[in-house]
C-alpha positions as CSV (number, residue, x, y, z in Angstrom):
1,X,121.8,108.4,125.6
2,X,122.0,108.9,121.7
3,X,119.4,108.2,118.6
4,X,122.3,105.9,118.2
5,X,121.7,104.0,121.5
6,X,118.3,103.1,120.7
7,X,119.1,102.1,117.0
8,X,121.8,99.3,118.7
9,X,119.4,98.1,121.3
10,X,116.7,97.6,118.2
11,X,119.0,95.8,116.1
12,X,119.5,93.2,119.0
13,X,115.9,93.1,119.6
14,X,115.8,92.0,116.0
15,X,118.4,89.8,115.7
16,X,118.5,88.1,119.0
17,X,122.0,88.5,119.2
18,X,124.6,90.7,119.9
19,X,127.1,89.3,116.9
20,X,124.2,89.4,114.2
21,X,123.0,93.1,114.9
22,X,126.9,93.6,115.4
23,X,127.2,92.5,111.9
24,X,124.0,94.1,110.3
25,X,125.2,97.6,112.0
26,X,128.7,96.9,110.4
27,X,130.1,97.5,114.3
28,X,132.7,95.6,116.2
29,X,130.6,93.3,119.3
30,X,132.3,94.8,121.5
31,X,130.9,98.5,120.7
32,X,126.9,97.0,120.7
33,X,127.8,95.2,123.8
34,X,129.0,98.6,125.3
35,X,126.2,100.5,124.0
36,X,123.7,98.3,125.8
37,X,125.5,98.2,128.6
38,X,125.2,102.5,129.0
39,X,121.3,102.0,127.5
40,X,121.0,99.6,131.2
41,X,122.9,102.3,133.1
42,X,121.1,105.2,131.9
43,X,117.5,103.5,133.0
44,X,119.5,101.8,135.7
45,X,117.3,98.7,134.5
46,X,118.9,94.8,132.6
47,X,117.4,94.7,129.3
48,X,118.2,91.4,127.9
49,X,118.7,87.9,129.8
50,X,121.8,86.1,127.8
51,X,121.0,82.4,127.8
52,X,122.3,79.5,125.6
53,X,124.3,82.0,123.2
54,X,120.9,84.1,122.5
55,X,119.8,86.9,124.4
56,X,115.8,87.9,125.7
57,X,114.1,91.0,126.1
58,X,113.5,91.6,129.9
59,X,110.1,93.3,130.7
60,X,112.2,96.1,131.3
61,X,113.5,95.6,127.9
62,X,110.2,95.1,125.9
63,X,109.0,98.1,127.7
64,X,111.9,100.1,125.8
65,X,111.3,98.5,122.9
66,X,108.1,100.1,122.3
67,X,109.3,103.4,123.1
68,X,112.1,103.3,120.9
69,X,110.3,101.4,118.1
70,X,107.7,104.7,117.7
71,X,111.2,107.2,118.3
72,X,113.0,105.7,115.6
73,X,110.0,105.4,113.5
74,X,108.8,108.9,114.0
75,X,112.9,110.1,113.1
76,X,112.3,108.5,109.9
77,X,109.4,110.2,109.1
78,X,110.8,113.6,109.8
79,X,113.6,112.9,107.4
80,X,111.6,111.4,105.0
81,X,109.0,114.3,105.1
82,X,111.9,117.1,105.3
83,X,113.7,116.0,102.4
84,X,110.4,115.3,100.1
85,X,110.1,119.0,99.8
86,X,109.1,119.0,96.4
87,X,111.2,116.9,95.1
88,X,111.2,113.3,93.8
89,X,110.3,111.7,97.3
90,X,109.9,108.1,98.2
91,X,107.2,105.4,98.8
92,X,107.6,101.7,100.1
93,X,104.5,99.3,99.6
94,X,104.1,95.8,100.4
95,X,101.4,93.5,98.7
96,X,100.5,89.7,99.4
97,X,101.2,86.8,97.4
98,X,98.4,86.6,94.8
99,X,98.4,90.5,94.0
100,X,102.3,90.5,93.5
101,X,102.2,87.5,90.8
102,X,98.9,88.9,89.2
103,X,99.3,92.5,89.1
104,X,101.8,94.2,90.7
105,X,104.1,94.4,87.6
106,X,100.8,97.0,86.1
107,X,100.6,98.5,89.4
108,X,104.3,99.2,88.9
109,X,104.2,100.3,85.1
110,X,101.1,102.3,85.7
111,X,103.1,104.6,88.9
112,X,106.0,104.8,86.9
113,X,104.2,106.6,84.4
114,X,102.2,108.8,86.2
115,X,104.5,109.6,88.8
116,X,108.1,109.2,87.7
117,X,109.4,111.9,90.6
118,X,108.5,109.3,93.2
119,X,111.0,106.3,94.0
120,X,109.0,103.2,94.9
121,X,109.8,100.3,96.2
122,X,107.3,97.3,96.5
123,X,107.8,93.6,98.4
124,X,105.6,90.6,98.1
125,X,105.0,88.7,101.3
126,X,102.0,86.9,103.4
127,X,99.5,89.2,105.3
128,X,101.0,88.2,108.3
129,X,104.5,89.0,107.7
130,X,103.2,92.4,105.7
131,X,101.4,93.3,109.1
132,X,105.0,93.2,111.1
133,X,106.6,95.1,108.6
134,X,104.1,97.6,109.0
135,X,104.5,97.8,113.1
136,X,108.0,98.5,112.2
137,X,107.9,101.2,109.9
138,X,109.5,99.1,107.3
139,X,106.4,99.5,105.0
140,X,104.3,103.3,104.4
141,X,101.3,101.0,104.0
142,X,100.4,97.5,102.3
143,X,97.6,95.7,100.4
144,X,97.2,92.3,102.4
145,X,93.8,90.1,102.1
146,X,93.6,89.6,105.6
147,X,93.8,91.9,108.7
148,X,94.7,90.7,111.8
149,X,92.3,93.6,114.3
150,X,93.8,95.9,115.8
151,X,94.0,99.5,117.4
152,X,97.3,99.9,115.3
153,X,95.8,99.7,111.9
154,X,93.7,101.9,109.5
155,X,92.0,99.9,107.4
156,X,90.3,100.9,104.0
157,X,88.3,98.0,101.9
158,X,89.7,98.1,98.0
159,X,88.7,94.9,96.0
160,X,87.3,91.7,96.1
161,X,87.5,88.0,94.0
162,X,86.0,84.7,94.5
163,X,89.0,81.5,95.3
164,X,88.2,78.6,92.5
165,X,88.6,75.2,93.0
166,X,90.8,73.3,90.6
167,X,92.2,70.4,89.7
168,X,93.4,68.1,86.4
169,X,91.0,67.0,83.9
170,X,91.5,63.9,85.0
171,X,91.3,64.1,88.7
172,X,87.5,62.7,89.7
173,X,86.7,62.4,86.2
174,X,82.7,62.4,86.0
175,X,82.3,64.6,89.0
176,X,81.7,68.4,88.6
177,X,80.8,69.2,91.9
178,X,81.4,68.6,96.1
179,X,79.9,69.8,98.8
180,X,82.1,71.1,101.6
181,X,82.3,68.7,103.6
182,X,83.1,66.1,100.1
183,X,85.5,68.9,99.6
184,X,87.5,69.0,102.6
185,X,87.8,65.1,102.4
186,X,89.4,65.3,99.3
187,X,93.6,66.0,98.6
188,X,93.9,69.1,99.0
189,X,96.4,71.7,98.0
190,X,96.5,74.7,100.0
191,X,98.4,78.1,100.8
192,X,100.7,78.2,104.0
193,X,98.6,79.2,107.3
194,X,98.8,82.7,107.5
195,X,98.2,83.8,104.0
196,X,94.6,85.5,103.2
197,X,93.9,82.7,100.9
198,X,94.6,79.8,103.8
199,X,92.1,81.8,106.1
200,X,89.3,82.0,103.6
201,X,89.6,78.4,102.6
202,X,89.2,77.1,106.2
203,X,86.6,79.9,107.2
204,X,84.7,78.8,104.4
205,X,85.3,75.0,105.6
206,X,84.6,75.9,109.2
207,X,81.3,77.4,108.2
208,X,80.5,73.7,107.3
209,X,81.6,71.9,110.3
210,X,84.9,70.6,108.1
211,X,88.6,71.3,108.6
212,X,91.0,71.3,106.0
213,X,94.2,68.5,106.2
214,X,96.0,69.6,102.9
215,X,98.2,67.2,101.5
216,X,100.5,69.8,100.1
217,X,101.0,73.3,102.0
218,X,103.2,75.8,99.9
219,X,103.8,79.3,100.2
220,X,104.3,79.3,96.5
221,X,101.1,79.5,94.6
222,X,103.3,77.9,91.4
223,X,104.1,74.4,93.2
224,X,100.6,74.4,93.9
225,X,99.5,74.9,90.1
226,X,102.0,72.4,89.2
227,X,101.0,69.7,91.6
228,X,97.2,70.1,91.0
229,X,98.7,70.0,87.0
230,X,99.9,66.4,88.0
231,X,96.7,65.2,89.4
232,X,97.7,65.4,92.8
233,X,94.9,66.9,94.5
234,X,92.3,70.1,94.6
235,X,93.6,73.7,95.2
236,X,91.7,76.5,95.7
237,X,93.2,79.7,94.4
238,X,92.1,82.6,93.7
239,X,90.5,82.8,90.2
240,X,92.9,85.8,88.8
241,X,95.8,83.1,89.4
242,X,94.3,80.4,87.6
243,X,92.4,81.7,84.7
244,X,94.7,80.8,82.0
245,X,95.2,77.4,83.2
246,X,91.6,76.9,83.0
247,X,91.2,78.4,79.3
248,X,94.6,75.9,77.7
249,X,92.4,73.5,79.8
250,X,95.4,72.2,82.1
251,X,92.9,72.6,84.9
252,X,89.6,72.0,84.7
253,X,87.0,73.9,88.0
254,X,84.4,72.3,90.5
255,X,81.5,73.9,91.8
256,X,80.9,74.0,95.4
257,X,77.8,73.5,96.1
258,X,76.9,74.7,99.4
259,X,79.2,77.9,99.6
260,X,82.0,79.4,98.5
261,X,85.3,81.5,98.7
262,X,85.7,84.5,99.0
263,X,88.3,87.5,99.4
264,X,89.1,90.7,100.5
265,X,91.9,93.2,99.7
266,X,92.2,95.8,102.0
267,X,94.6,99.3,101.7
268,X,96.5,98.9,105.5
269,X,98.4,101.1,107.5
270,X,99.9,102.0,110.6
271,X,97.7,104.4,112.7
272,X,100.4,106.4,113.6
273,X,102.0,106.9,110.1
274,X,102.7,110.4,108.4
275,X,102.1,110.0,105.2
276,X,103.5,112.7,103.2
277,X,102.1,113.6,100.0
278,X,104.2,111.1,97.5
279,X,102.9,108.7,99.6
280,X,99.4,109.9,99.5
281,X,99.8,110.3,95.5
282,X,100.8,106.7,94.9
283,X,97.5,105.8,97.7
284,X,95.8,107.5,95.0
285,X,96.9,105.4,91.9
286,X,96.2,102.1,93.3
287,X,92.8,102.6,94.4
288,X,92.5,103.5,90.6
289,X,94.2,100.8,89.5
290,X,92.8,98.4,92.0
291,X,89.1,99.5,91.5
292,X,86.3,96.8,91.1
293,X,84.3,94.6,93.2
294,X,84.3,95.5,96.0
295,X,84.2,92.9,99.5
């Protein structure tokens, strides 16, 4: 059995299919087929169940996968940490939704000039999908607003902001306020579930006996500005994202008046996770850069 083996038997595990990972290794099927095949000799175990055209990790299987997950991860990290050396190095950071349309372009400009020997390489996604990418080594760390617990993660609080709610000028024109429970009554437009923004809204609803029933659920925080724009409904956002709407007066806020929205940014990584010292230099700038209230 070969680094090799176990970088097959991941990419089916990912793919959930022997052409796919076939394709993604740039491999004939026939050579991941045989591959797997000496991975089940060698443990003398059946790692995948091949049903309906897709294949399913055995017990026997997910078993491996854990074991291989933390042996290819902990490859990387010798090659990355071998070939840093004083030289340029690289970094590869995730943040969610709201930071990446606010401020990761600064965050960007600002490593660039004070650490031009360092490669980095950001991505934008939802807490939840940030939080898998960590587990498999495809992120050095993230900065999510909202951690799932667990013995995998260190966790370090950064920043804070309040969600506002919004709407058109002309959406319940002569009111300037709602309760909670007025709120959750209303149309609401609201985040995906899974985002950091979706769980404050309904933990702040929940504390209030409501549940939210959005009329509108987007991952995209710009359909949800542009359908509140229309008079379509309330969303609730957080406040960095809809500032300038709110000075052209294109949106217009409503006070809550029993509560409020709040959240948390939080510097995540894996537990296990060398982090060499480009990595631990680019750490360093965003807590400067990302410095302020803090949760």
């Amino acid at each position: 059995m070969t680094l090799r083996h176990l970088e097959i038997f991941s990419a089916v595990c990912a793919q959930e299919s022997f052409t796919r990972a076939a394709e993604q290794l740039n491999m004939a099927q026939p050579a991941v087929s045989l591959a797997i095949r000496e991975l089940e000799v060698f443990y003398n175990v059946r790692l995948f169940e091949r049903m309906n055209r897709r294949v399913y990790l055995t017990e026997a299987g997910r078993t491996l996968r854990q074991y291989a997950d933390t042996v290819l991860s902990q490859f990387q990290e010798s090659v990355e940490v071998l070939r840093e050396s004083g030289a340029q190095g690289a970094c590869r950071f995730g943040v969610h939704v709201t930071l990446g349309e606010t401020r990761l372009a600064g965050i960007l400009a600002h490593l660039a000039e004070a650490l031009p020997e360092i490669t980095v390489r950001a991505s934008i996604h939802n807490s939840r999908e940030t939080e898998r990418m960590i587990l498999q080594n495809e992120l050095d760390f993230a900065v999510v607003d909202n951690v799932t617990v667990s013995p995998h993660y260190l966790v370090e609080p950064l920043c804070g902001e309040e969600l506002a709610a919004v709407c058109a000028p002309g959406y319940l024109e002569g009111k300037n306020s709602l309760t909670l429970a007025e709120l959750a009554e209303e149309r609401l437009l609201l985040r995906e579930r899974g985002s950091g923004t979706r769980n404050s809204v309904d933990a702040g609803l929940q504390g209030a006996g409501a549940t939210a029933q959005p009329v509108v659920e987007s991952v995209s925080t710009a359909a949800l500005l542009a359908c509140a724009r229309a008079g379509l409904g309330i969303t609730l956002l957080p406040r960095s994202l809809v500032v300038a709407d709110l000075e052209r007066g294109d949106l217009r806020e409503l006070a809550v008046e029993d509560g409020g929205f709040h959240r948390s940014y939080f510097l995540v990584r894996h537990r296990s996770k060398y982090l060499t010292d480009g990595m631990k230099r680019v750490i360093r700038v965003l807590r400067e850069h990302l410095g302020g209230e803090q949760p």
